[in-house]
C-alpha positions in Angstrom: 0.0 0.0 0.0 1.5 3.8 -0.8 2.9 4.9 2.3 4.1 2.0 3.5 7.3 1.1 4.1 8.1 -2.5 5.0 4.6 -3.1 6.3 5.3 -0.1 8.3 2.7 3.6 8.4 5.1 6.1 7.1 2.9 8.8 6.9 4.1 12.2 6.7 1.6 13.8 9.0 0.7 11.0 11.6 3.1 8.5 11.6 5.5 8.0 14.9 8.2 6.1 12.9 8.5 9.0 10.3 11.4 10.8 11.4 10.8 13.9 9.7 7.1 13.8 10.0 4.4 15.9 12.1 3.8 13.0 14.4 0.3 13.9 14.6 -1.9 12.6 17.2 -5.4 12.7 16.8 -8.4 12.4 19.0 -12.4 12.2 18.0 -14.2 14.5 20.5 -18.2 13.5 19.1 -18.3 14.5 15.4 -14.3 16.6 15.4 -11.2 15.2 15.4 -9.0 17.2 16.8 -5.0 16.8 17.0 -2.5 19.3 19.1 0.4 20.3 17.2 3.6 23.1 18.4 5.7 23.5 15.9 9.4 23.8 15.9 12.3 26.0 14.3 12.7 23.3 11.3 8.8 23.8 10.6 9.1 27.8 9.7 8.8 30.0 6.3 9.0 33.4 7.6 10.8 33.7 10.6 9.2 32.4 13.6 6.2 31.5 11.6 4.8 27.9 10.3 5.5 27.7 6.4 2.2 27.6 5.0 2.6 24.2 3.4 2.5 22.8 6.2 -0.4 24.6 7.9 -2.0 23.0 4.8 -1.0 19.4 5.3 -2.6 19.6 8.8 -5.7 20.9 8.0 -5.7 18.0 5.2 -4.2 15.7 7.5 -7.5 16.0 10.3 -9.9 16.0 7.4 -8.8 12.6 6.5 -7.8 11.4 9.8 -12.4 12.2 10.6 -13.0 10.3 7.5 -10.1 7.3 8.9 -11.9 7.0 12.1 -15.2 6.4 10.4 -14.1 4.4 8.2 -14.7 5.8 5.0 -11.5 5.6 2.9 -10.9 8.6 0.4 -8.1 10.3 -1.2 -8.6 14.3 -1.0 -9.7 15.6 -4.3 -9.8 19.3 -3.7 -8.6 21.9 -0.6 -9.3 25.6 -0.5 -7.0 27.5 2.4 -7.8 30.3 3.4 -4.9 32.5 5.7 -6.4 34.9 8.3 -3.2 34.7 10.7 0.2 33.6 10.8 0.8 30.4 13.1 3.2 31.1 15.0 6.4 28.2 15.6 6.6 27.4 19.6 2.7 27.3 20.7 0.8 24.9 21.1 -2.3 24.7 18.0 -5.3 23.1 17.8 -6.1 21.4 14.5 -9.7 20.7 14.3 -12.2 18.8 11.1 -15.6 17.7 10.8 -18.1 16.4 8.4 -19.6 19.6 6.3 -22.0 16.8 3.7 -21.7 13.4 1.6 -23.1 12.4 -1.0 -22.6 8.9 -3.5 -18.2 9.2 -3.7 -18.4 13.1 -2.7 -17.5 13.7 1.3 -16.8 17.5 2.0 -15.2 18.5 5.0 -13.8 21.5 6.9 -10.9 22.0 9.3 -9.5 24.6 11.4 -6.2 25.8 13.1 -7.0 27.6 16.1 -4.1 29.5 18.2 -4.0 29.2 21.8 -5.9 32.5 22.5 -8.7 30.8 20.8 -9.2 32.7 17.4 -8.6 31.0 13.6 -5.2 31.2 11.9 -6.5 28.9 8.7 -9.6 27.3 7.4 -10.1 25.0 4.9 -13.0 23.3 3.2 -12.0 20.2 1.2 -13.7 17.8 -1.6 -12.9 14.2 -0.4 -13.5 11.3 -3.1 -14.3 7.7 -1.9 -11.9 4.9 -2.9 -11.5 1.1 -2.6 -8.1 1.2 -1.1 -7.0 -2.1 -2.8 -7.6 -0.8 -6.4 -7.3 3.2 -6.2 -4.3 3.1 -4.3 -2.2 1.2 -6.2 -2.7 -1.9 -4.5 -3.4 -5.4 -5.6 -6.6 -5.6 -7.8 
């Protein structure tokens, strides 16, 4: 399966044995997941501020970690961000998703990063498309 390496989760945004991953940890509080994340001087654009790549990948990363612990398996097919902030390196974040609608092979989902005085750094609202990990992931058929 992609991401796998050795039978071993290599994921970029989750995965423990990723050694230059996020190491995201992720929690389902009723319909959010949520995951804490404080970045570090190797996770910066700007000075002193998260490169905006990356704020993206963890608002992508939450969506599909929702739609991992309902087990719906998807592969994001579209993700607006939108910037209100800049997240700052060295405090600690909270990355949160839920469920927007679904329809047939269509899930649409929106996530947040909130700083630790409570207000929104980055939203995003993504297009998720259903897959049968076996034969849409380059698996065996």
């Amino acid at each position: 399966m992609t991401g796998m390496t050795n039978g071993e989760n290599m994921c970029f945004g989750c995965s423990t044995k990723n050694p230059i991953g996020l190491k995201l940890n992720f929690e389902r509080d009723g319909e959010v997941c949520r995951a804490h994340f404080t970045a570090g001087p190797e996770h910066q654009g700007w000075h002193g501020v998260v490169h905006g790549g990356l704020v993206a990948t963890m608002l992508d990363e939450v969506m599909a970690q929702w739609l991992w612990q309902h087990e719906i398996a998807t592969m994001t097919a579209e993700m607006t961000v939108r910037y209100s902030k800049a997240v700052p390196v060295g405090e600690r974040l909270i990355i949160e998703s839920g469920l927007v609608s679904g329809r047939g092979r269509l899930v649409q989902m929106a996530a947040e990063v909130i700083l630790p005085d409570g207000s929104v750094a980055a939203k995003a609202k993504a297009k998720f498309l259903k897959v049968k990990p076996e034969k849409d992931l380059g698996g065996a058929d």
